[in-house]
C-alpha positions as CSV (number, residue, x, y, z in Angstrom):
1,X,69.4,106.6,103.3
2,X,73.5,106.6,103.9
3,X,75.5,104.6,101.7
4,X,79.0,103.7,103.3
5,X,81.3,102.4,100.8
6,X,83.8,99.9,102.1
7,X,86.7,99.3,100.9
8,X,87.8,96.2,98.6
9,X,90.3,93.9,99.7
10,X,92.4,91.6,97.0
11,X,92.7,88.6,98.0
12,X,96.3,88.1,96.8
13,X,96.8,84.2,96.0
14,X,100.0,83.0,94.9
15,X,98.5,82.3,91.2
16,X,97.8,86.2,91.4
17,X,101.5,87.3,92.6
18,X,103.0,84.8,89.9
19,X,101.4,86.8,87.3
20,X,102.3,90.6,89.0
21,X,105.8,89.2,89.0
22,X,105.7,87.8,85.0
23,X,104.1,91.1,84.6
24,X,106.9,92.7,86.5
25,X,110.0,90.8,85.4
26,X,108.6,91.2,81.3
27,X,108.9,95.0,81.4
28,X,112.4,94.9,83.2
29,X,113.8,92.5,81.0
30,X,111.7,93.8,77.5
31,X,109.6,90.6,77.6
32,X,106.1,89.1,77.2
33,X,105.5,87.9,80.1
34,X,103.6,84.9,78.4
35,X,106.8,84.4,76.6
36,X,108.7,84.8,80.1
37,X,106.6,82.3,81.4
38,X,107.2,79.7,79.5
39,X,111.1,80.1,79.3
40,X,111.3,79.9,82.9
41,X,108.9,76.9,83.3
42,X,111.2,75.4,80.5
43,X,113.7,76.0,83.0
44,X,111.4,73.8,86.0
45,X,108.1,73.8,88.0
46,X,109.3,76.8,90.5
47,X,109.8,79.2,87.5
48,X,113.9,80.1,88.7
49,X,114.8,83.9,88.0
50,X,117.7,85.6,89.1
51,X,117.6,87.0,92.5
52,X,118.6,90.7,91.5
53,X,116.3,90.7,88.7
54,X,113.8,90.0,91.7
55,X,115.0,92.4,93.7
56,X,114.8,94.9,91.2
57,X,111.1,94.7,91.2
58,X,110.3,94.5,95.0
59,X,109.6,98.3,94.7
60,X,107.1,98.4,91.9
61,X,105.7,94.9,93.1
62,X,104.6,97.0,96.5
63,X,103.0,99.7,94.3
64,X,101.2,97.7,92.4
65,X,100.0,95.2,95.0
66,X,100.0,97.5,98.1
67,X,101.8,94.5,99.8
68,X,104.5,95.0,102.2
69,X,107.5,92.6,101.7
70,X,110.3,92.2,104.5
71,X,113.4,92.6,102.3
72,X,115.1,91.6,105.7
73,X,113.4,88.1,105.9
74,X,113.9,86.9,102.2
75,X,115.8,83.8,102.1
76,X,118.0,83.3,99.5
77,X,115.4,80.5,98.4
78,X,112.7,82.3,98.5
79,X,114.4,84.6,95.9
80,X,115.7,82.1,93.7
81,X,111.9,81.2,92.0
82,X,108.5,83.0,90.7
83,X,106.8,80.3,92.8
84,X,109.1,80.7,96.0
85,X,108.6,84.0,96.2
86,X,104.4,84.4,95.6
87,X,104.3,81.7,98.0
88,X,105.9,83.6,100.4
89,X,104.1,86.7,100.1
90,X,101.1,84.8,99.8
91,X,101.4,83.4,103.0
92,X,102.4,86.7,104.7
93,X,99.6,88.4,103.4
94,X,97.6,86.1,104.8
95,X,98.5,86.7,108.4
């Protein structure tokens, strides 16, 4: 009997890419990302960051997730929020 190993797939939900990017974001800026959480929620629903501090993760976000993010299609929008962004991604790992 052959046993052929498949391999898993991650369902990446935007819940799921929220907490990569807290995860993310708390070791750039030397902060729980708990902590980080809920200073940007303080801030409003979409979780607002700054844009380069975004950017600065895209690299390690794709080496942790294995998720390919056009740098060439992100909206200035979608780079403004936690929440703009996994929704994004979400939706273009999806497709």
């Amino acid at each position: 009997m052959t046993t052929v190993l498949t391999p898993t797939r991650t369902t990446w939900t935007k819940t799921a890419i929220e907490g990569v990017v807290l995860d993310l974001l708390g070791k750039l800026l030397h902060e729980d990302p708990s902590a980080l959480q809920r200073r940007l929620l303080d801030k409003g629903l979409l979780m607002p960051v700054d844009s380069l501090d975004l950017f600065d993760i895209l690299q390690e976000f794709r080496t942790a997730t294995g998720l390919k993010v056009p740098v060439r299609d992100l909206g200035r929008q979608t780079m403004r929020s936690i929440s703009a962004f996994a929704d994004y991604v979400s939706r273009q790992a999806a497709k």
